[in-house]
C-alpha positions in Angstrom: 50.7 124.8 -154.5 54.2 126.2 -153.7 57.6 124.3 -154.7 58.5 125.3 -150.9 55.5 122.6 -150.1 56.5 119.8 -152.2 60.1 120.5 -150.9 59.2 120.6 -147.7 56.5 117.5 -147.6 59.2 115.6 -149.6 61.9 116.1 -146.8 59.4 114.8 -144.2 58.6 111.7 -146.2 62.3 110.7 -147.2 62.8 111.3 -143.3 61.2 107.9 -142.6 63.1 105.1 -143.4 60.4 102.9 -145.1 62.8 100.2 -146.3 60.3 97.1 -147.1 61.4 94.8 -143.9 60.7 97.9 -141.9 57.0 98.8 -140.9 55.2 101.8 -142.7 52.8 102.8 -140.2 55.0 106.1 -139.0 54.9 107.4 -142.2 51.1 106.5 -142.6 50.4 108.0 -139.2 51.9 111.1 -140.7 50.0 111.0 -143.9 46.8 110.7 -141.7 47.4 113.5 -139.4 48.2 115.5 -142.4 45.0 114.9 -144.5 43.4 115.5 -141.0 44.3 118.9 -140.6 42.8 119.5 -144.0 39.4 118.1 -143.2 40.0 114.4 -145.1 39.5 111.5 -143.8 41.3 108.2 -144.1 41.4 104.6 -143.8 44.0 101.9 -143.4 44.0 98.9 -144.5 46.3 96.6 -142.9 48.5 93.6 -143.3 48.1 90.5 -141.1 50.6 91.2 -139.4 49.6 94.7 -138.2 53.2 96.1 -138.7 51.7 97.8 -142.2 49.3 99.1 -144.0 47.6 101.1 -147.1 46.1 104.5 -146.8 42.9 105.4 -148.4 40.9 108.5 -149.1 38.3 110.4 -150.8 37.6 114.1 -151.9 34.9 115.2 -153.8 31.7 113.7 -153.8 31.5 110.1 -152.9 28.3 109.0 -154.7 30.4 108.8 -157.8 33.5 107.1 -159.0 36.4 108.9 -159.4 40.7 109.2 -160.5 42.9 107.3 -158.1 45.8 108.6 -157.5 48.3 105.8 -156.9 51.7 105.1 -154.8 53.9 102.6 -153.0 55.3 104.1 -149.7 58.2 101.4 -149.5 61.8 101.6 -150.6 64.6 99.5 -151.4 67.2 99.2 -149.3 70.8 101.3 -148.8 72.8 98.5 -147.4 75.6 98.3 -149.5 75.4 101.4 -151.4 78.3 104.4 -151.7 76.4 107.1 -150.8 77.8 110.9 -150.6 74.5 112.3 -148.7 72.5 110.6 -146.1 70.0 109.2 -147.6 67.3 109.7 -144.9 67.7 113.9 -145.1 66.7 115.6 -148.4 69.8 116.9 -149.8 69.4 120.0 -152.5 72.3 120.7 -154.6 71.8 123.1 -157.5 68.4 121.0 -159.4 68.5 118.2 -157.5 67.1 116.8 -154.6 69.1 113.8 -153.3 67.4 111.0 -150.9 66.3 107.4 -150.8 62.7 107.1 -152.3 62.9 110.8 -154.1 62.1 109.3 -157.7 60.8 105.8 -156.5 58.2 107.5 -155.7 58.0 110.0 -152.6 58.4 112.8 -155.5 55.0 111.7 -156.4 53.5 111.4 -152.8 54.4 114.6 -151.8 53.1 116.7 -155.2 50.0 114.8 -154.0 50.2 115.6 -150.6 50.7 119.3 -151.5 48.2 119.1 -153.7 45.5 118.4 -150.9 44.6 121.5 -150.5 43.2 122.6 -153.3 41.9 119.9 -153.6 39.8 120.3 -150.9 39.3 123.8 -151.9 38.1 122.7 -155.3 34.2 122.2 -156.7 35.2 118.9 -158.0 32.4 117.2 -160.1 33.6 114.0 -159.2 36.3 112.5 -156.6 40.0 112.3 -156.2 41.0 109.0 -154.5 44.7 108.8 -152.7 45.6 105.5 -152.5 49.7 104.3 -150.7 50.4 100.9 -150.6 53.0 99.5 -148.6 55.5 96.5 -150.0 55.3 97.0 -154.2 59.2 96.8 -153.6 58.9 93.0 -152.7 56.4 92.1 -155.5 53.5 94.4 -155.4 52.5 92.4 -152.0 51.1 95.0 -149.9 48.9 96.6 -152.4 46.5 93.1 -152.7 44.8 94.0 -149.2 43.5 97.1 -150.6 42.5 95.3 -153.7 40.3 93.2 -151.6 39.7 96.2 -149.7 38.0 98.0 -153.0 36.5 95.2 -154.2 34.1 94.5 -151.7 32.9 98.7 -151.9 29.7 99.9 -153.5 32.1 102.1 -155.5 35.4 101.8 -156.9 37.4 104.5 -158.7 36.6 104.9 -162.9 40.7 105.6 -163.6 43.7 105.6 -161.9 47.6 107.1 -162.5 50.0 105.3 -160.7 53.0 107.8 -160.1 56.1 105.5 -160.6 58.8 107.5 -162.5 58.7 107.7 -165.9 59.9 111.7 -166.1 56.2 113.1 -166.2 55.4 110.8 -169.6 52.6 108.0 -169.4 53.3 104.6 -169.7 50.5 102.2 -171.3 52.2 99.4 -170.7 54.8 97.4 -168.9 55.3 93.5 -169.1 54.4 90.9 -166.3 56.2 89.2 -163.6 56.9 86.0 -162.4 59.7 85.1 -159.8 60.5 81.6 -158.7 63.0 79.7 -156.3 63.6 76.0 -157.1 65.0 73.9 -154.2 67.0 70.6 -155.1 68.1 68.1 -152.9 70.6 65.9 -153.8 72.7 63.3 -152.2 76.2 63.9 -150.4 79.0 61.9 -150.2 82.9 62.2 -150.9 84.1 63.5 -154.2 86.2 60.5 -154.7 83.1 58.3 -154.4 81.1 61.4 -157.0 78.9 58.5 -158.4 77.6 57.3 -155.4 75.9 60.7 -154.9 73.2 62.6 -156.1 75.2 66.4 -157.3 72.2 68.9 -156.8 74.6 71.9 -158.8 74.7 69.8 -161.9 70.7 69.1 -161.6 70.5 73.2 -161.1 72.8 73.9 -163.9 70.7 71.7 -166.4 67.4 74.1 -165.2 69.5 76.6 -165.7 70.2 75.4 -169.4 66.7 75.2 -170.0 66.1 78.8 -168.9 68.9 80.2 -171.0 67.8 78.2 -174.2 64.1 79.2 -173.5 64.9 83.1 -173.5 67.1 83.0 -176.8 64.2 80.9 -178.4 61.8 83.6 -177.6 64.0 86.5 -178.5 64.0 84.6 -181.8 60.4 83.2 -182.3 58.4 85.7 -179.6 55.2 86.5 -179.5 56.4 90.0 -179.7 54.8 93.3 -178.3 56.5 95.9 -180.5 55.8 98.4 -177.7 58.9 97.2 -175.7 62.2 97.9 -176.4 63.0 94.9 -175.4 59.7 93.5 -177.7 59.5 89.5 -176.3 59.3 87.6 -172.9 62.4 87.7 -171.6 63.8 84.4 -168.8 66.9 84.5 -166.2 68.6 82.9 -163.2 69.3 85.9 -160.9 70.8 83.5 -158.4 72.4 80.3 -157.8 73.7 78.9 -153.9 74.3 75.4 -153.4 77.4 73.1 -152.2 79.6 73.1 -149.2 83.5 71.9 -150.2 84.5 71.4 -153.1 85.5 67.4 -151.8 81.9 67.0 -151.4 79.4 66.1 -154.1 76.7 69.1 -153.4 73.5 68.0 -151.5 71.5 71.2 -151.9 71.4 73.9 -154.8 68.8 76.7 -155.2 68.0 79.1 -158.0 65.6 81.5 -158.5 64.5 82.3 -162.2 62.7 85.0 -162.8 60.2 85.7 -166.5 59.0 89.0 -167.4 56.5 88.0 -170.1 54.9 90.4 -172.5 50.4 90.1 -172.7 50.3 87.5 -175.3 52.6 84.8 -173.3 51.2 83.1 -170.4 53.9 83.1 -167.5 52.2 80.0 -166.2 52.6 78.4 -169.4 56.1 78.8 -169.2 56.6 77.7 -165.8 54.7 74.5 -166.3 57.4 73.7 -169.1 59.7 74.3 -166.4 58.2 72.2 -164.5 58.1 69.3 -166.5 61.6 69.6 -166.9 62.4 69.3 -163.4 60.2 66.2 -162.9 62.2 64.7 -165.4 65.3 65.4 -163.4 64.1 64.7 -160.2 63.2 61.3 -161.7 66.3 60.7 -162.5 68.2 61.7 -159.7 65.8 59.1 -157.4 67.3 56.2 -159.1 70.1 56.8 -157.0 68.9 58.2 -154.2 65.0 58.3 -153.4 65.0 61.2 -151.2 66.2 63.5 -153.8 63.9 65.5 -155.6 63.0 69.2 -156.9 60.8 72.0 -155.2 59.0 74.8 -156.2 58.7 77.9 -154.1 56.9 81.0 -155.4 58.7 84.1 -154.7 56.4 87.2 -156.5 53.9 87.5 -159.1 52.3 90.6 -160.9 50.9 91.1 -164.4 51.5 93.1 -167.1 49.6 96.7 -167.7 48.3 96.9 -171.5 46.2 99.8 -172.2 45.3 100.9 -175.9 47.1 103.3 -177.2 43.5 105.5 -178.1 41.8 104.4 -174.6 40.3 107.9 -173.5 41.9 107.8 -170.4 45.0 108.6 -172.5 43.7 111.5 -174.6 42.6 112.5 -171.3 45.7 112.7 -169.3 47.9 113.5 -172.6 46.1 117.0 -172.8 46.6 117.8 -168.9 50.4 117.4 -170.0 50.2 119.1 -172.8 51.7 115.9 -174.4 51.8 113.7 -177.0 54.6 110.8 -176.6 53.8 107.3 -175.0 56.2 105.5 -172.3 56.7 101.8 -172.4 58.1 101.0 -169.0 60.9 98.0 -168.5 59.7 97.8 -164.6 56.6 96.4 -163.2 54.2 98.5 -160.9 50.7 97.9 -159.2 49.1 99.6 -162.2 48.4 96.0 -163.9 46.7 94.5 -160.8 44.5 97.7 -160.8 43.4 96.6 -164.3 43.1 92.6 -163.7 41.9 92.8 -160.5 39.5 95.9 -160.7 39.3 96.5 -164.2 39.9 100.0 -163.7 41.7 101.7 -166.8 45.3 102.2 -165.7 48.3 104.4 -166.4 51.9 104.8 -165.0 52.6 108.8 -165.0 54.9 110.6 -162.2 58.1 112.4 -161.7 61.7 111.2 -162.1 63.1 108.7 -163.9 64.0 105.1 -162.6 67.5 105.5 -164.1 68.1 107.3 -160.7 65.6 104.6 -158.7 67.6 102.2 -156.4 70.4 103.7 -157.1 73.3 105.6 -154.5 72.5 109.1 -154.5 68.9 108.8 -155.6 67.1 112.0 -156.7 64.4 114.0 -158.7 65.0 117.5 -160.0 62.7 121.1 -158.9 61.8 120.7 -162.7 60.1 117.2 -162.7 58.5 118.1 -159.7 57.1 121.7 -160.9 56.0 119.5 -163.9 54.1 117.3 -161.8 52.5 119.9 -159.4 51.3 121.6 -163.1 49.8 118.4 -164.2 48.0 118.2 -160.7 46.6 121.7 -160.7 45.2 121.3 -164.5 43.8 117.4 -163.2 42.0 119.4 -160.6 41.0 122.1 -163.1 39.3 119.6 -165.2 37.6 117.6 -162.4 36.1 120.7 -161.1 33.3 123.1 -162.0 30.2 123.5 -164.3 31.9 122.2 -167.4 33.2 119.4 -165.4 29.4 118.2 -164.5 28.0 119.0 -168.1 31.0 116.1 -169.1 30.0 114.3 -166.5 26.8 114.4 -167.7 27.1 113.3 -170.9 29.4 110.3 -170.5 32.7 112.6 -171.8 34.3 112.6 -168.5 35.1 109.2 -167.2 33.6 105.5 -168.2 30.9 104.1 -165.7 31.9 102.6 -162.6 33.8 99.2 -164.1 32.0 97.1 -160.8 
């Protein structure tokens, strides 16, 4: 595996605008033709729509289960953004390379792309899976299809390394997500006549009290996960909209909250306090007007990844990095629907970092992605061979198939 191939796989890949409202399937198209040419075959798994899809493949044996090697093929979006480079041409300036989607994560696509062929190449004792998912930038959306997709197979993969950023260190954890919009509906009338109507803003800004005054009672009482930085479930309004002039009493106001909760809260707990809260309101605001009232849309869910500390899988992969430190990540990834859904044992490894992600002038550096291409090479190394099987063998390799 040359640099010159990650380079050059990496250009092609940032070269597709893969925004999250756009469709994927150009980039997957190329991703098939590509594992083509190598002699690996591919499947998609699509959306309902048909305008995306997952990628999935096997190499190795497929009797057995294997190490998936995860990523999302989406990006945020530009719009808005001061830019020096285009963000759709890789860009090299002394280290780095500059593009949208370079450390969130076609860094990681493309050491796995280049990667393919010695893979291929290799006497692995058991398979490498290549899983891209489409839409984790919305919510981890697109990625549920495949889910479904795995579930229902004979086999499903033992591990799995999802390659978000986290500057080549692996992350056992990261904390849950749950995003809501509440609607109210209010009653309109003149200003001067303000008790007559129904103000939906004042209805949104007590919700709003109750979110702020949840958040500083956890920060104070927990449950804590010392793993964090930030150790405790955290609550916010990200936005509020509502109200037309300021001579009319507001009819409409939405907000959407958002928790990040840490493994020992229940997110649904926590929105069913919400909840109650809002019936309350929306109780009162009906005296006055029986049409108003208080909706719930969901916007995004995802849970939390927790894997022990002393799980093999992390001895495992700390020795292909020649490692020892732990990452606990303040962003949420597929990794945790891998474990909930699958119960396959789940880590967050890959090149970058996400202080660059979703930023103007994106990038990852030649070092993080030599770094990556070294840990591939030794993964392969370890799959591979006599010794390989003997593990195998005797259980020292990878767990049993979790189906």
């Amino acid at each position: 595996m040359s640099q010159d191939t990650v380079v050059d796989l990496l250009a092609e890949l940032v070269a597709f605008d893969t925004t999250s409202h756009r469709s994927n399937l150009p980039l997957i198209a190329f991703i098939e033709a590509y594992l083509a040419r190598h002699g690996v075959a591919s499947r998609r798994v699509a959306d309902a729509t048909g305008e995306k899809a997952n990628l999935y493949a096997t190499i190795g044996p497929v009797d057995r289960p294997g190490v998936m090697l995860s990523g999302h093929t989406d990006t945020v979006p530009v719009t808005g953004q001061a830019w020096n480079v285009d963000p759709f041409c890789l860009t090299a300036e002394g280290e780095r390379l500059y593009g949208r989607g370079t450390a969130d994560m076609k860094g990681f696509l493309a050491a796995v792309l280049a990667a393919v062929p010695a893979l291929v190449e290799a006497d692995l004792a058991v398979p490498v899976h290549l899983a891209f998912s489409h839409d984790e930038e919305v919510g981890c959306v697109g990625v549920r299809t495949l889910l479904a997709d795995l579930a229902q197979q004979p086999l499903r993969p033992a591990a799995c390394l999802v390659g978000e950023p986290t500057s080549m260190r692996p992350a056992t954890a990261h904390k849950g997500k749950l995003a809501v919009r509440l609607h109210v509906r209010g009653k309109a009338c003149h200003s001067g006549m303000a008790p007559e109507g129904v103000n939906a803003i004042h209805a949104a800004a007590r919700l709003a009290t109750w979110v702020e005054e949840t958040a500083a009672a956890k920060a104070i009482h927990g449950p804590f996960d010392a793993r964090f930085a930030i150790p405790h479930t955290t609550l916010q309004v990200g936005t509020i909209q509502g109200g037309a002039a300021l001579n009319i009493v507001p009819q409409d106001c939405r907000l959407d909250i958002e928790i990040r909760n840490v493994a020992e809260e229940d997110p649904e707990a926590l929105l069913g306090e919400l909840m109650a809260v809002a019936a309350y309101l929306a109780a009162e605001m009906r005296e006055t007007s029986p049409e108003a009232g208080i909706r719930l849309e969901r916007l995004s869910e995802y849970p939390g990844l927790s894997m022990a500390d002393d799980h093999a899988l992390v001895a495992f992969i700390l020795s292909l990095l020649d490692a020892s430190e732990l990452e606990r990540i303040g962003y949420g990834t597929e990794g945790g629907l891998f474990q909930r859904e699958l119960g396959i044992p789940t880590l967050v490894c890959g090149p970058g970092s996400m202080a660059q992600g979703h930023q103007p002038d994106e990038f990852v550096t030649h070092e993080q992605l030599a770094r990556c291409e070294a840990f591939l090479a030794r993964l392969i190394e370890a799959l591979s061979g006599p010794e390989a099987r003997r593990r195998l063998a005797a259980g020292e390799l990878l767990a049993a198939d979790p189906a």
